[in-house]
C-alpha positions in Angstrom: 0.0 0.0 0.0 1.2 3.3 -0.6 0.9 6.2 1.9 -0.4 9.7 1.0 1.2 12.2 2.5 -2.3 15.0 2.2 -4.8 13.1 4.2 -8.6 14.0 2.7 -9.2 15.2 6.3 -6.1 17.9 6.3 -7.6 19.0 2.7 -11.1 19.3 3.2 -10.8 21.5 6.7 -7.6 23.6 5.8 -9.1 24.7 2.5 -11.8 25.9 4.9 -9.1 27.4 7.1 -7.4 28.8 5.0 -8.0 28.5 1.5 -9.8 31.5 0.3 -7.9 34.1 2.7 -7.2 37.3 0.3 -3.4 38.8 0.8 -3.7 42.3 0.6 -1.0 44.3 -1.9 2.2 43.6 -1.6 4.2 45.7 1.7 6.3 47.9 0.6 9.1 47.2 2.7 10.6 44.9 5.2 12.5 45.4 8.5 14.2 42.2 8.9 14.3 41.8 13.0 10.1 41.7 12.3 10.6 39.6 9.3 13.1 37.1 11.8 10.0 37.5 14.2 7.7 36.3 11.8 9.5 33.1 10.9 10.0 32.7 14.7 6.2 32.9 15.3 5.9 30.2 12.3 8.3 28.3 13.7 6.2 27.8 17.2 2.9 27.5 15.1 4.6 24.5 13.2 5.8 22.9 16.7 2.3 23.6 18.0 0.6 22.0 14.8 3.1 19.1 14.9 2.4 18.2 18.8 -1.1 18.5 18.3 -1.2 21.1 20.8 -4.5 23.0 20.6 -4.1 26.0 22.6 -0.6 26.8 21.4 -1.5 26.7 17.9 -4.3 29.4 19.4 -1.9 31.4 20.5 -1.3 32.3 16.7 -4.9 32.8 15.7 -6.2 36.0 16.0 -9.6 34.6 16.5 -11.8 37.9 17.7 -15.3 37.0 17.7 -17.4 34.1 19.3 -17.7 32.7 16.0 -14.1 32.2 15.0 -13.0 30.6 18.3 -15.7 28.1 18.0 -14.2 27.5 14.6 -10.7 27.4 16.3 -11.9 25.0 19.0 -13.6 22.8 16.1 -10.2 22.5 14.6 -8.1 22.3 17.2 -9.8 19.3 18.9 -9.3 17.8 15.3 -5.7 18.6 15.2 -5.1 17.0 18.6 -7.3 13.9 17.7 -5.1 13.1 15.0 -1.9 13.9 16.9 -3.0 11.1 19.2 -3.8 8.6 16.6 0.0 9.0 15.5 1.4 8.7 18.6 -1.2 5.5 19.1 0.2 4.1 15.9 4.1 4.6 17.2 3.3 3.2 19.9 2.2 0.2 18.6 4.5 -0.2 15.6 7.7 1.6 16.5 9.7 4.3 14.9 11.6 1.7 12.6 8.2 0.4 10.8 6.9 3.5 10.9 10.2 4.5 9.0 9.8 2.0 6.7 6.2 2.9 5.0 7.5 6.0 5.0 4.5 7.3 7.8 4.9 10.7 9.5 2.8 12.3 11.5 1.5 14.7 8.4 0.1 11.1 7.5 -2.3 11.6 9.8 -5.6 13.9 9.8 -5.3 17.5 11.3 -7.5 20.8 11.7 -4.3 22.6 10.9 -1.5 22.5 8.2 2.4 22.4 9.3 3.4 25.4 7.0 7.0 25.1 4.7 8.5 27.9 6.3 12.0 27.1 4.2 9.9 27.9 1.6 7.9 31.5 2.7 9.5 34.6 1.5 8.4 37.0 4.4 7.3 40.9 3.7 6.7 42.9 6.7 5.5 46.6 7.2 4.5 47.9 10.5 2.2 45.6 12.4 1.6 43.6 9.4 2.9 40.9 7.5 2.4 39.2 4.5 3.9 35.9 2.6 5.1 34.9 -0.7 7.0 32.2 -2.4 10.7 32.5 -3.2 9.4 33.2 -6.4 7.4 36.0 -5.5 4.2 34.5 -6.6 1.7 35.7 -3.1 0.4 32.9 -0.4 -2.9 33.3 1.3 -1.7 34.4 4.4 -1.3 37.2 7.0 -0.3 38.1 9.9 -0.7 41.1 12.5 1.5 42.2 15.3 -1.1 42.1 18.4 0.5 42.9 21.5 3.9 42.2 20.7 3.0 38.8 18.9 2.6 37.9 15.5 -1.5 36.0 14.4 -2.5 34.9 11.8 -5.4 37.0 11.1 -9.2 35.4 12.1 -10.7 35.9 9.1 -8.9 32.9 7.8 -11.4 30.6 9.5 -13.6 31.3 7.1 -16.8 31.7 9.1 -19.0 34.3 9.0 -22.0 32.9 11.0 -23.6 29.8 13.1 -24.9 28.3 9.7 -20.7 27.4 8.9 -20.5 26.3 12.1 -23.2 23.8 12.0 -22.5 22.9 8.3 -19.2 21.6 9.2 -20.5 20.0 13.0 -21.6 16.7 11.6 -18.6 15.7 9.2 -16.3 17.2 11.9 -18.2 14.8 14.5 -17.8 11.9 11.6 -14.4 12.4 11.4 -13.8 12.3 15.4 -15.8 9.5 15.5 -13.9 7.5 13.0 -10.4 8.3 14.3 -11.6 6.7 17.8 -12.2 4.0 16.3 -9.3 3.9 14.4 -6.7 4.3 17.5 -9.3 1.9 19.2 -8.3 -0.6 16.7 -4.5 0.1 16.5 -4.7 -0.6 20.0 -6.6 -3.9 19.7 -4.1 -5.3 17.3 -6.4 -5.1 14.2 -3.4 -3.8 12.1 -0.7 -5.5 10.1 1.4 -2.5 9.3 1.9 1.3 9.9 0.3 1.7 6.3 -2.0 -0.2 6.8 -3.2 2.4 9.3 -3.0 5.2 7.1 -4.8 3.6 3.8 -8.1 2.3 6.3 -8.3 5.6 7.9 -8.3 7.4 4.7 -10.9 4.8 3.6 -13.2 5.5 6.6 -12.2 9.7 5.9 -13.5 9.3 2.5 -16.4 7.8 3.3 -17.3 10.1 5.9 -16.9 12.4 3.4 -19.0 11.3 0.5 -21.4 10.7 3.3 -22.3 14.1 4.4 -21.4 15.6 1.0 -25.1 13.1 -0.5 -26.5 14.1 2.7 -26.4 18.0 1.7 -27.0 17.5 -1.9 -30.2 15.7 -0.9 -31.1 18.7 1.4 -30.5 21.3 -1.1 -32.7 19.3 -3.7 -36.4 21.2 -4.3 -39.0 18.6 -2.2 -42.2 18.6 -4.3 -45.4 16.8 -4.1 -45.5 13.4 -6.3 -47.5 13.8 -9.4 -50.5 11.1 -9.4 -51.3 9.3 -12.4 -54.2 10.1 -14.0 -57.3 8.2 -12.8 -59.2 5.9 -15.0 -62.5 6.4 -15.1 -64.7 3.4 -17.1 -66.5 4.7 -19.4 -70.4 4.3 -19.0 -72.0 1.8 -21.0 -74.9 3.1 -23.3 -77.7 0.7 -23.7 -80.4 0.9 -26.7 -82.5 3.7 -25.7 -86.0 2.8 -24.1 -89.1 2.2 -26.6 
């Protein structure tokens, strides 16, 4: 079986997180202690992400209303749900196997996205911050300088009322559900390989997926009455009229 390295999990929620951000026009300048700040801040995120650790990858969200730290809590748990099932799967299979089938922990589902920092060209004016690739080409992130720390700005939760919230409640709940039982199963012995781990889950993640995605395609089909055949009527019979 052959691992893939993007679990269907990681795509589906960070494109929600962070997909669709807007980076505003290119910063005109760049002082490079707050540029060295700024990879320092994406440094913790990426140890944060990577340990599954829920409120330090908070720490970097400027989440500002009651809607975008539920988001942040949704993901979060995710992130740390995932982290566990890695460390369930080391545990049960060592470093060496897991080595082997070439499993890390991005193998495994998470709210949040490590970020390639080696690869982020950082522009910095004021407060704010922006990122591009070493090609110049712009990323969908940003950043803001709140109290002497650098966050990623809220918006990038992409959630703009309770409706997004409890559009993405039942897959997220799906997708808890199913790592449980995953780990539950790692546990139990119902595994041959570290792999084999990865390929099941991502079986179960896709059909979480398609799941809920028929679920809402059935809701947001019109519902309209059943046309009734017609109804045959027999025809009178006409006798021979009365002398």
């Amino acid at each position: 079986m052959r691992v893939r390295k993007s679990m269907l999990t990681s795509l589906f929620l960070v494109a929600a997180a962070f997909g669709q951000a807007t980076q505003p026009a290119t910063l005109p300048a760049t002082n490079p202690a707050d540029a060295a700040a700024v990879k320092d801040a994406l440094g913790q995120y990426n140890t944060a992400v990577a340990n599954g650790d829920a409120e330090g990858i908070a720490k970097f969200i400027d989440a500002t209303s009651d809607l975008q730290k539920k988001a942040l809590t949704q993901m979060g748990k995710l992130t740390t749900l995932g982290h566990g099932l890695y460390e369930t799967t080391l545990k049960q299979f060592g470093q060496a196997k897991l080595d082997a089938d070439h499993v890390t922990k991005e193998s495994f589902p998470g709210g949040f996205p490590q970020l390639p920092i080696e690869q982020i060209e950082v522009k910095t004016s004021g407060d704010a911050a922006v990122f591009t690739t070493e090609d110049g080409q712009p990323l969908p992130l940003t950043m803001t300088r709140k109290n002497g720390v650098w966050k990623f700005d809220g918006s990038m939760l992409q959630v703009n009322s309770e409706k997004d919230l409890s559009d993405r409640d039942p897959i997220i709940t799906a997708l808890t559900d199913e790592i449980g039982k995953t780990g539950a199963d790692v546990t139990a012995g119902h595994f041959r390989s570290p792999d084999e781990v990865v390929v099941i889950l991502q079986h179960r993640v896709s059909k979480v997926v398609r799941a809920e995605s028929m679920r809402r395609e059935a809701e947001e089909m019109p519902t309209t009455e059943p046309v009734q055949p017609p109804t045959m009527v027999p025809t009178p019979q006409v006798g021979p009229a009365a002398p």
